[in-house]
N, C-alpha and C positions, 0 to 999 in steps of 0.2 A: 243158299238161304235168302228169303227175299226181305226188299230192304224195310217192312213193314217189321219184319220178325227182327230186325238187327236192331231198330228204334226200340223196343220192344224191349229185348235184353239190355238194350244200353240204359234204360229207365229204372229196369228193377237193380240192374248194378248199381245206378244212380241212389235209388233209394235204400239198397242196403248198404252202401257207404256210408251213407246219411247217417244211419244208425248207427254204423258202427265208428263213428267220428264223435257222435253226440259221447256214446258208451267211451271214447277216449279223452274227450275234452272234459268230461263232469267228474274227472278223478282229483281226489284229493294231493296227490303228489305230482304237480304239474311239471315234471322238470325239462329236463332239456332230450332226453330221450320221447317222450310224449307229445313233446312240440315238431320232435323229427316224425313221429308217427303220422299225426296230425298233415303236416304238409306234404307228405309222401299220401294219402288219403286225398288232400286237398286236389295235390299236380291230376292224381288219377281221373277226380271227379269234372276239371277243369278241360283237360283233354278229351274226356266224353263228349261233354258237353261240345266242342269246339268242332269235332267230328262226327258227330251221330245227328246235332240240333243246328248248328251255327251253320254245318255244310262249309268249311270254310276248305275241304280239299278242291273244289271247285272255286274259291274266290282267288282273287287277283294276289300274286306273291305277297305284295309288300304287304298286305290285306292281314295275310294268312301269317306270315312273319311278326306282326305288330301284334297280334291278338296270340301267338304261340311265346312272344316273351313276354308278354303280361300273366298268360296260364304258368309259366313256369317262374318267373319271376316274383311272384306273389306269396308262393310255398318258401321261396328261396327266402325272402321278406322274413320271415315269420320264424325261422329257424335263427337266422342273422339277430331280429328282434328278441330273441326267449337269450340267443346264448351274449348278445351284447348288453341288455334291455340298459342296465343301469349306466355306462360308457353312452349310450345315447342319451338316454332324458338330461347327463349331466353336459354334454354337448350341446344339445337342443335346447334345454333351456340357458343355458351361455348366452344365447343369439334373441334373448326375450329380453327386452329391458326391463 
């Protein structure tokens, strides 16, 4: 397959994730299941990205390391955030005077 046609797929993957993230995020019942969807959605579209656009299998390790714990760490974020949210803000705001 040439790497015109792989950009190609990896775009309309791109965009029907898009939708079907939107289709998960604008549900009434946001719970903690949904936010696992969500970031399992999120890691796929962030990996795309990072391999099909960013090109970073060619960049320099640490390069490629830095930007693959940010794509996976972000999802991670978000599931941490839905299932902690309230143990945080009351942490966090602790630290406000």
């Amino acid at each position: 397959m040439s790497e015109t046609r792989k950009v190609d797929l990896a775009w309309l993957l791109l965009v029907l994730l898009s939708v079907a993230g939107a289709g998960l995020g604008g549900r009434a019942d946001a719970g903690l299941g949904v936010a696992v969807m969500v970031a399992v959605v999120m890691a796929v579209k962030l990996r795309l990205v990072c391999d099909h656009f960013l090109e970073l299998r060619s960049a320099h390790q640490r390069i490629r390391l830095a930007v693959y714990a940010f794509a996976y760490g972000m999802p991670l974020l978000v599931v941490l955030t839905s299932a902690f949210g309230d143990t945080l803000a009351r942490l966090t705001g602790a630290l406000i005077p």
